[in-house]
mmCIF file of the N, C-alpha and C atoms, coordinates in Angstrom:
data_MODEL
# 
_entry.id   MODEL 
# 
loop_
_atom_site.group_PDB 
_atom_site.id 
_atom_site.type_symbol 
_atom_site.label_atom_id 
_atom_site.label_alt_id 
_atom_site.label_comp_id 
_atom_site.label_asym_id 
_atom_site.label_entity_id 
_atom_site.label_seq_id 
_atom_site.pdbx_PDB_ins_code 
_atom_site.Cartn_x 
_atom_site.Cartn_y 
_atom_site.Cartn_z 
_atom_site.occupancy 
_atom_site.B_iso_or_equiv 
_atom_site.pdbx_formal_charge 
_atom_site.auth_seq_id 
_atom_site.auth_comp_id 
_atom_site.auth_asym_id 
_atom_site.auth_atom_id 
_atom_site.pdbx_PDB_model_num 
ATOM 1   N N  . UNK A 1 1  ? 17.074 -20.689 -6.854  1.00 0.00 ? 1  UNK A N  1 
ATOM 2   C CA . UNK A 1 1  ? 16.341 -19.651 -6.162  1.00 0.00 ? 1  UNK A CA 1 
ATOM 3   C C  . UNK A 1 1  ? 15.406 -18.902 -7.125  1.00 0.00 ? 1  UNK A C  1 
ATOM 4   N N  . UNK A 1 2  ? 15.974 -18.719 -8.341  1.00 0.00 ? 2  UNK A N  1 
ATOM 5   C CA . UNK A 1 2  ? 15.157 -18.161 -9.084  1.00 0.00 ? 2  UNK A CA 1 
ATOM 6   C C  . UNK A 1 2  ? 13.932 -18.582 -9.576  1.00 0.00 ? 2  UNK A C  1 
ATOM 7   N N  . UNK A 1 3  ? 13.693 -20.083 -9.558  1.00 0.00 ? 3  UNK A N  1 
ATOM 8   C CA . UNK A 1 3  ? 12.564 -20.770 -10.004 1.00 0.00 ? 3  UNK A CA 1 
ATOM 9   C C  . UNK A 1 3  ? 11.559 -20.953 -9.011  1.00 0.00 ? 3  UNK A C  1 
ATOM 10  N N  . UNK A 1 4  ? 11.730 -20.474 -8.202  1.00 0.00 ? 4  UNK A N  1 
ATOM 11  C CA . UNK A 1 4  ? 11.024 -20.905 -6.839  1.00 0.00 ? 4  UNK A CA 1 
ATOM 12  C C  . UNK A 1 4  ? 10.259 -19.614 -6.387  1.00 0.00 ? 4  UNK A C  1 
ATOM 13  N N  . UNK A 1 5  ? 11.002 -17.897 -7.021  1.00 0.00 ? 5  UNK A N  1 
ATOM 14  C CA . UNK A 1 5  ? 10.678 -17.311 -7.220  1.00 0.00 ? 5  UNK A CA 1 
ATOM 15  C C  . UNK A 1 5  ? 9.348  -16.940 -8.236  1.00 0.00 ? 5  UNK A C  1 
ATOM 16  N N  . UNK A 1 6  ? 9.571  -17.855 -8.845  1.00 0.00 ? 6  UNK A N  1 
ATOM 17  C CA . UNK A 1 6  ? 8.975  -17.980 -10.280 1.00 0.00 ? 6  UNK A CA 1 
ATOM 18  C C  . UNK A 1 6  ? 7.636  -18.938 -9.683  1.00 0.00 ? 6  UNK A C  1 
ATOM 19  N N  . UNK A 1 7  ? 7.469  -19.899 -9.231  1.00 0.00 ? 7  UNK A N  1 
ATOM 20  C CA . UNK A 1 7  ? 6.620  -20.961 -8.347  1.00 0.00 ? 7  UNK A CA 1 
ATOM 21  C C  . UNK A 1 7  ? 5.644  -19.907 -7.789  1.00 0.00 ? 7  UNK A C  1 
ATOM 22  N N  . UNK A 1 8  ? 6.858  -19.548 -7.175  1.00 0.00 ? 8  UNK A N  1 
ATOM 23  C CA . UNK A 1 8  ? 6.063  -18.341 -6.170  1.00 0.00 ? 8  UNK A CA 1 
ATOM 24  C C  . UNK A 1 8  ? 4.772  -17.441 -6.704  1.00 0.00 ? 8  UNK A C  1 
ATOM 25  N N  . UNK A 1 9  ? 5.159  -17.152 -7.759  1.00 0.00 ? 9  UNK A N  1 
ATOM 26  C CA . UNK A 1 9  ? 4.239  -15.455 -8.260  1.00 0.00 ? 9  UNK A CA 1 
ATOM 27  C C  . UNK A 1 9  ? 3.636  -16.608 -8.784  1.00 0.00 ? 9  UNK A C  1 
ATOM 28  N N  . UNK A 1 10 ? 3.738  -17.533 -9.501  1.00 0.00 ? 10 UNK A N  1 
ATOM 29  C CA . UNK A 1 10 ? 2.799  -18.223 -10.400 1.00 0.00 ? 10 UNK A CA 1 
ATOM 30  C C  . UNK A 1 10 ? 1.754  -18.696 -8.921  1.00 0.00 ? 10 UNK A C  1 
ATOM 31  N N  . UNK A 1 11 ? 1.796  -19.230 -8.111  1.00 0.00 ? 11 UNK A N  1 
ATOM 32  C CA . UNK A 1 11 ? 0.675  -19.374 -6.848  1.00 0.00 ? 11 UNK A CA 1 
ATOM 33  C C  . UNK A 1 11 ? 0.491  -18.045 -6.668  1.00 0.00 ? 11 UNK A C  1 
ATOM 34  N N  . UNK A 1 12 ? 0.762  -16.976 -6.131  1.00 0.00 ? 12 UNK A N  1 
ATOM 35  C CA . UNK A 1 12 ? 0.196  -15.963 -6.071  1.00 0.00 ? 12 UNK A CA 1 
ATOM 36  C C  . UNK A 1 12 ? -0.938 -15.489 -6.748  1.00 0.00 ? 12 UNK A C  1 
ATOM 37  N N  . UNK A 1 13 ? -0.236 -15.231 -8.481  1.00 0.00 ? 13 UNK A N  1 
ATOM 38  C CA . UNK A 1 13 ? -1.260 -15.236 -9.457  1.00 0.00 ? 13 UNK A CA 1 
ATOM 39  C C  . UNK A 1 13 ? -2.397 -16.047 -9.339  1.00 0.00 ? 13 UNK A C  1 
ATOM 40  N N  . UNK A 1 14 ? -2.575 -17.170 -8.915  1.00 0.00 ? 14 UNK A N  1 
ATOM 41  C CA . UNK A 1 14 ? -3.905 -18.265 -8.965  1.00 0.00 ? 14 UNK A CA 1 
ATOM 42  C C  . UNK A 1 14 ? -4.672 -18.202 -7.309  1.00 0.00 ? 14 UNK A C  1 
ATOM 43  N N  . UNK A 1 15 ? -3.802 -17.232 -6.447  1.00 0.00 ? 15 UNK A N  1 
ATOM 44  C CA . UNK A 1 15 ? -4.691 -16.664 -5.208  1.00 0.00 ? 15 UNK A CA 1 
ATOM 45  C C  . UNK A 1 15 ? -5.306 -15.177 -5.496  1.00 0.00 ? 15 UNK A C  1 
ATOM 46  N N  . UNK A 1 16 ? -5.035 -14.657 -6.359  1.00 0.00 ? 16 UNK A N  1 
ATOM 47  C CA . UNK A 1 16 ? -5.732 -13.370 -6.800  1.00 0.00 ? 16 UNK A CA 1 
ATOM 48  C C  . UNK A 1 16 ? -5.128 -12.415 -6.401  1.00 0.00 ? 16 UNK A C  1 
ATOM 49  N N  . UNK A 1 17 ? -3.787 -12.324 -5.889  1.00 0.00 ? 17 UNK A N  1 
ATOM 50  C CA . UNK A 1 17 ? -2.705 -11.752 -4.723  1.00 0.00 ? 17 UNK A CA 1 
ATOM 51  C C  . UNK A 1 17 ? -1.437 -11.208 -5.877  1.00 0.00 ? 17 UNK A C  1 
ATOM 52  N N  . UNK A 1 18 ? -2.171 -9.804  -6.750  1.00 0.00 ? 18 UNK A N  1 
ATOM 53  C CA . UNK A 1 18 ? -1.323 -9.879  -8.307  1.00 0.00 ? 18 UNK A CA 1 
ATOM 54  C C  . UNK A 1 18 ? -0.019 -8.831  -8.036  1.00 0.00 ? 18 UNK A C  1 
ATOM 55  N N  . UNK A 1 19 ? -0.463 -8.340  -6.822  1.00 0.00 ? 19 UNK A N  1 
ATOM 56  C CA . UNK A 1 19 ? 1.192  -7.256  -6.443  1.00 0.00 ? 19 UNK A CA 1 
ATOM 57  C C  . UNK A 1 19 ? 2.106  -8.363  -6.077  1.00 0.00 ? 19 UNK A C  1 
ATOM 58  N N  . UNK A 1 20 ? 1.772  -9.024  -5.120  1.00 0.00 ? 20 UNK A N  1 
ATOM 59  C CA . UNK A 1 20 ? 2.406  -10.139 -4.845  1.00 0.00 ? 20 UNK A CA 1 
ATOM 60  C C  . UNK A 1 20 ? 3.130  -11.065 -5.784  1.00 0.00 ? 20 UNK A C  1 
ATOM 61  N N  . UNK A 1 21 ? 2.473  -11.168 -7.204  1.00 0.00 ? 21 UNK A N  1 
ATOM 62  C CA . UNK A 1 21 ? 3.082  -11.927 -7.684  1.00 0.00 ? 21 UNK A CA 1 
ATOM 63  C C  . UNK A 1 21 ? 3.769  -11.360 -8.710  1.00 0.00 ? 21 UNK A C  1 
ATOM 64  N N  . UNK A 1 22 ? 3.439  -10.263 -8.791  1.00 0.00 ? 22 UNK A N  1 
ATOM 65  C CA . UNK A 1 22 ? 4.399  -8.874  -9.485  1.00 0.00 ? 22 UNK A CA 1 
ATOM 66  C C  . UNK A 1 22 ? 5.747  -8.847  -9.128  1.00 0.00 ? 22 UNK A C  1 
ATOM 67  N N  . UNK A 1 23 ? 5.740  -9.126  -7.695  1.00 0.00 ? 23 UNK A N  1 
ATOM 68  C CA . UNK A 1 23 ? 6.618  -8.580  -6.602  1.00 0.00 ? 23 UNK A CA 1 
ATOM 69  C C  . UNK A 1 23 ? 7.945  -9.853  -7.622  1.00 0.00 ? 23 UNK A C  1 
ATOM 70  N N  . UNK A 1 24 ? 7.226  -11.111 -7.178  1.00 0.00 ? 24 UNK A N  1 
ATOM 71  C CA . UNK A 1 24 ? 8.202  -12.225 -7.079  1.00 0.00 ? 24 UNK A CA 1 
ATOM 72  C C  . UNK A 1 24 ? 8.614  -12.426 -8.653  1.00 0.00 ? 24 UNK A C  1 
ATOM 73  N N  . UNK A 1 25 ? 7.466  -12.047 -9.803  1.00 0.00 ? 25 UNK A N  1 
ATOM 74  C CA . UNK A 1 25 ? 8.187  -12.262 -11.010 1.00 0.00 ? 25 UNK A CA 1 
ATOM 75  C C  . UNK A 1 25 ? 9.010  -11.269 -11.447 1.00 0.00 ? 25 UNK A C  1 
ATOM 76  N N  . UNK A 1 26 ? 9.090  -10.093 -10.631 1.00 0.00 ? 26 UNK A N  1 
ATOM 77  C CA . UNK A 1 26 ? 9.927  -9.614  -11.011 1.00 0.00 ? 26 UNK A CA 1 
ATOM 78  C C  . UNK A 1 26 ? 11.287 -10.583 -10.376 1.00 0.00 ? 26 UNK A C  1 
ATOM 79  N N  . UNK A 1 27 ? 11.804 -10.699 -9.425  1.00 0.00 ? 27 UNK A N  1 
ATOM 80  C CA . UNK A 1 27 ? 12.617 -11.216 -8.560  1.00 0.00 ? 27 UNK A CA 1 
ATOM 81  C C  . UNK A 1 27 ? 13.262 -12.065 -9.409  1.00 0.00 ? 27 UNK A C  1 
ATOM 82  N N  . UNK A 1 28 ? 12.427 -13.074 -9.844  1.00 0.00 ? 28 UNK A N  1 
ATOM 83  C CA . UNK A 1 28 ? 12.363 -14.303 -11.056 1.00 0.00 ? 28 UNK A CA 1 
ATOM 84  C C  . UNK A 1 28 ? 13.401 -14.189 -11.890 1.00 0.00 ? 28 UNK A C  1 
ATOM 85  N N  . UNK A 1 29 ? 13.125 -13.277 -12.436 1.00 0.00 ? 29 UNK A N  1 
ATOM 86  C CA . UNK A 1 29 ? 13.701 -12.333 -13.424 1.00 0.00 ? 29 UNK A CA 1 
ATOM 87  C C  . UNK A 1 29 ? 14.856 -11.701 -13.652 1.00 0.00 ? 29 UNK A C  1 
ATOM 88  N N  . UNK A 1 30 ? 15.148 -11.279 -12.229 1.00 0.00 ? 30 UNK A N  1 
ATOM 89  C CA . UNK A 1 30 ? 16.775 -10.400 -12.217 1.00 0.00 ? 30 UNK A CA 1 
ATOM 90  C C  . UNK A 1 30 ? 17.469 -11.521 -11.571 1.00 0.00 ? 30 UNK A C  1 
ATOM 91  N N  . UNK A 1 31 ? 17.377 -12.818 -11.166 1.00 0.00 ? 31 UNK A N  1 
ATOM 92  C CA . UNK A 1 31 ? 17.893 -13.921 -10.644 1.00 0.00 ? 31 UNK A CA 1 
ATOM 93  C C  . UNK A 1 31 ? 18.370 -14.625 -12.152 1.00 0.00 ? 31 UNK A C  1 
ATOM 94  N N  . UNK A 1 32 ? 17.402 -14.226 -13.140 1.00 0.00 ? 32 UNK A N  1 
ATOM 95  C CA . UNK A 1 32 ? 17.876 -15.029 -14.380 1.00 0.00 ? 32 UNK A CA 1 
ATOM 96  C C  . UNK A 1 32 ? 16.737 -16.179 -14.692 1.00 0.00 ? 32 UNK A C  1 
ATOM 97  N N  . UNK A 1 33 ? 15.171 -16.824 -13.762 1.00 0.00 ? 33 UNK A N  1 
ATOM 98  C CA . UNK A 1 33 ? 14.712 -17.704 -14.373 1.00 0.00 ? 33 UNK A CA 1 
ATOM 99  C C  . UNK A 1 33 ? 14.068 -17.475 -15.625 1.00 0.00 ? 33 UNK A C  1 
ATOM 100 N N  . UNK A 1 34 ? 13.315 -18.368 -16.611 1.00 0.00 ? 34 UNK A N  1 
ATOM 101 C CA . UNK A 1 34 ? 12.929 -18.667 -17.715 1.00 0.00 ? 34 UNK A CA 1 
ATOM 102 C C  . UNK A 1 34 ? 11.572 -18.028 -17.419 1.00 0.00 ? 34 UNK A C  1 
ATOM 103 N N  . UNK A 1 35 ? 11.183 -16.763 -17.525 1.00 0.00 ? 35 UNK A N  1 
ATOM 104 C CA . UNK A 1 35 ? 9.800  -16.209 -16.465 1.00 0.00 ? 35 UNK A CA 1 
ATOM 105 C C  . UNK A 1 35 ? 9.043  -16.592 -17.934 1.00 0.00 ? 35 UNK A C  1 
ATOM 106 N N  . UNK A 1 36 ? 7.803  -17.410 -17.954 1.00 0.00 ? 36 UNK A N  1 
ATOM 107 C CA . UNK A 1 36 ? 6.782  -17.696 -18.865 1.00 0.00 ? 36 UNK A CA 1 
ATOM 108 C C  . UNK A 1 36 ? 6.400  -16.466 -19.627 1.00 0.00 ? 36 UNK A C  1 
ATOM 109 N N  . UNK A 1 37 ? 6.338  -16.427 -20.599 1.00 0.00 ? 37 UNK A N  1 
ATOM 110 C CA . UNK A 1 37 ? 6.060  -14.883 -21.261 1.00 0.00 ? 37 UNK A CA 1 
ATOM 111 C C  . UNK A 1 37 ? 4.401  -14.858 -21.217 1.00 0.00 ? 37 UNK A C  1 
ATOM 112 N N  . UNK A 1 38 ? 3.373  -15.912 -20.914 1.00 0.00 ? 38 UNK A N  1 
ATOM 113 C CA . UNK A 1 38 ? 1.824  -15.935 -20.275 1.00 0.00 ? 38 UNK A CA 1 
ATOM 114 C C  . UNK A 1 38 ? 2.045  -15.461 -19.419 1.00 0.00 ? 38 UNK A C  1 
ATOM 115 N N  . UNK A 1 39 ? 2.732  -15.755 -18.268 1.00 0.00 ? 39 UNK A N  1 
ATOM 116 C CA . UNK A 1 39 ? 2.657  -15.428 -16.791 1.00 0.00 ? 39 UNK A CA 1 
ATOM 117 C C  . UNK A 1 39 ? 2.916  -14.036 -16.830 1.00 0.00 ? 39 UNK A C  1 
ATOM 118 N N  . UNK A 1 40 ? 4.305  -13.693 -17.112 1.00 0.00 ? 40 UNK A N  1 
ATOM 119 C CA . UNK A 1 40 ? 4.216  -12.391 -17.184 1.00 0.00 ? 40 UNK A CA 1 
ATOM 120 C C  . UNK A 1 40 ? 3.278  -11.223 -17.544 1.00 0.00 ? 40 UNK A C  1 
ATOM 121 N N  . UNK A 1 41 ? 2.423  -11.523 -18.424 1.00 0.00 ? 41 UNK A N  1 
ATOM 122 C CA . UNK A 1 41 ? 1.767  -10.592 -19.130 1.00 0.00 ? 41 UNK A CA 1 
ATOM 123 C C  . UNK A 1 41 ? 0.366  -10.788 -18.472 1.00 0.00 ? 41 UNK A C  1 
ATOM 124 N N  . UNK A 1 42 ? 0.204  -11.990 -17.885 1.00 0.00 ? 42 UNK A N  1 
ATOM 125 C CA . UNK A 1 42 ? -1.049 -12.112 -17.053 1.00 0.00 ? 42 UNK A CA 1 
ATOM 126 C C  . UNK A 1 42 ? -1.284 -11.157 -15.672 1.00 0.00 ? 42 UNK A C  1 
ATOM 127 N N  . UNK A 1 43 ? 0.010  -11.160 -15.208 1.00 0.00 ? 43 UNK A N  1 
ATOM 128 C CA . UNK A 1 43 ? 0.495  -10.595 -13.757 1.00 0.00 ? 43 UNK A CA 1 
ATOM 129 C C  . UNK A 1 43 ? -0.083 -8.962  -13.988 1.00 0.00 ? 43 UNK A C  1 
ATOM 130 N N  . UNK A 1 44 ? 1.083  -8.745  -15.365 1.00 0.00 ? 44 UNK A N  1 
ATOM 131 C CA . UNK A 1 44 ? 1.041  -7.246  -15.214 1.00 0.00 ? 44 UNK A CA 1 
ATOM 132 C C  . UNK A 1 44 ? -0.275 -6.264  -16.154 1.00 0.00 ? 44 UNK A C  1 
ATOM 133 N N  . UNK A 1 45 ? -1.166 -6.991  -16.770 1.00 0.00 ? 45 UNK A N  1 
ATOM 134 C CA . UNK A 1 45 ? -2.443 -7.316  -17.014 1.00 0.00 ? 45 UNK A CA 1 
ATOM 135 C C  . UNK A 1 45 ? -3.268 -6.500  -15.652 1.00 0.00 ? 45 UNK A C  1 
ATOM 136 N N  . UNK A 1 46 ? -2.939 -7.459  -14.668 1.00 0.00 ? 46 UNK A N  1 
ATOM 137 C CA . UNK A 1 46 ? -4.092 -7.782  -13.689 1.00 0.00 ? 46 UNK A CA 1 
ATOM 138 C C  . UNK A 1 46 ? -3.693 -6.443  -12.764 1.00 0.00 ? 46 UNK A C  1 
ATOM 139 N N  . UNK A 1 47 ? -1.971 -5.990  -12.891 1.00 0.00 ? 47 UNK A N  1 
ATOM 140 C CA . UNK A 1 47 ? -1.648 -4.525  -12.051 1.00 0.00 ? 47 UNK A CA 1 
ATOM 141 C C  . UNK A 1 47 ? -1.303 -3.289  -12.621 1.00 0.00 ? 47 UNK A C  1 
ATOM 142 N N  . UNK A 1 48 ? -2.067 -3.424  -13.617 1.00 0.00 ? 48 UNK A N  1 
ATOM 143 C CA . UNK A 1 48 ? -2.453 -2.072  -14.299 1.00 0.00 ? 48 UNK A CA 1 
ATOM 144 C C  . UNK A 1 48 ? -3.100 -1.147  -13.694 1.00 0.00 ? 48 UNK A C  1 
# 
């Protein structure tokens, strides 16, 4: 579940949809996946 979470925000991120994918890497995250340390910092970058 957690990686799929992770799937998730990463498509989000590449629809321009960055709360959205805020939303899910966080999710990612407290589930326990391997959240990309790019992705992350791209996400929360973009919801500053």
């Amino acid at each position: 579940m957690a990686d799929a979470h992770n799937g998730i925000a990463f498509v989000y991120y590449r629809l321009k949809q960055y709360e959205q994918a805020r939303k899910h890497i966080k999710i990612a995250s407290q589930l326990g996946a391997d959240v990309p340390k790019e992705l992350s910092e791209a996400i929360e970058e973009k919801t500053r």
